[in-house]
C-alpha positions, -999 to 999 in steps of 0.1 A, spaced: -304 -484 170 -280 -488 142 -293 -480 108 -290 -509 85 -308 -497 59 -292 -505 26 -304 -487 -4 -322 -511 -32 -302 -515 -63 -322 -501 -93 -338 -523 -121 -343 -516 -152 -370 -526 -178 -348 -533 -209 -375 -557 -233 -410 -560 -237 -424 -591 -238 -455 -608 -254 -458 -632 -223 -441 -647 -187 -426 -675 -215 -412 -652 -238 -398 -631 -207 -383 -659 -192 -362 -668 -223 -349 -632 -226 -341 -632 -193 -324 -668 -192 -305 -657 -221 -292 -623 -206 -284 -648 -175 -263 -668 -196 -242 -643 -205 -240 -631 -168 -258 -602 -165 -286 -607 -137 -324 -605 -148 -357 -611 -139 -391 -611 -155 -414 -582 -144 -451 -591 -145 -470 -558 -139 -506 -574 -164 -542 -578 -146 -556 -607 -159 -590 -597 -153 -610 -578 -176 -616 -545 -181 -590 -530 -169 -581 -490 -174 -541 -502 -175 -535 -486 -214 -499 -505 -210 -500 -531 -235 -467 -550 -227 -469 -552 -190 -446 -578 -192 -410 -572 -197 -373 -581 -188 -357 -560 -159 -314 -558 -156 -296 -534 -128 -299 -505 -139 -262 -499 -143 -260 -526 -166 -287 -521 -188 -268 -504 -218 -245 -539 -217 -276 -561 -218 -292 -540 -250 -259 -545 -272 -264 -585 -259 -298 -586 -273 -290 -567 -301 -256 -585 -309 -279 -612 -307 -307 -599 -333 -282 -593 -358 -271 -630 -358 -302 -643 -362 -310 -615 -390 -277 -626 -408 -291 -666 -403 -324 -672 -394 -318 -707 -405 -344 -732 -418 -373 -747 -404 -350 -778 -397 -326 -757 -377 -321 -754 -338 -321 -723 -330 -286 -720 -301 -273 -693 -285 -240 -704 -306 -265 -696 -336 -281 -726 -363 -274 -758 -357 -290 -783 -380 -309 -810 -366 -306 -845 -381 -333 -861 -402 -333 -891 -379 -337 -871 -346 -303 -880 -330 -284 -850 -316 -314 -834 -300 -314 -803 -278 -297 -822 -249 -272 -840 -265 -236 -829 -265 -215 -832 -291 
């Protein structure tokens, strides 16, 4: 019997997250700019538990691209630092964009 065996590629955990939401927007964002990810859900959600990990959730890459999917989120801390915008922003992946008093041009929208 032929050995078909292939060996697993290695993930990552790159980002910690507060919850499976929070995750899942990391990790659609890393998608976006075409690095694979996934959301890694290690939490018990019984109580007690003798897990002292407090962020059991977090954001795995390959491992090979890991260092490529740090400067991402980094690159994209340091725009949003530079402009957090107002509380009338939308918050893009582009960065701001203001959204219009009369609530026209909403997330969907293209323009």
């Amino acid at each position: 019997m032929a050995d078909d065996t292939k060996s697993e590629e290695q993930w990552e955990g790159i980002a910690p997250a507060a919850n499976e939401t929070e995750a899942a927007l990391v990790a659609g964002f890393l998608q976006s700019r075409g690095i694979p990810a996934r959301v890694v859900d290690r939490s018990f959600h019984q109580t007690p538990t003798e897990n002292d990990d407090l962020s059991p959730i977090e954001v795995a890459v390959p491992a090979a691209r890991s260092d490529e999917a740090r400067a991402e989120l980094a690159k994209r801390e340091q725009a949003f630092a530079k402009d957090p915008g107002t509380p009338s922003d939308l918050q893009t992946d582009e960065g701001p964009r203001e959204v219009p008093p009369d609530g026209e041009g909403g997330p969907g929208d293209v323009g």
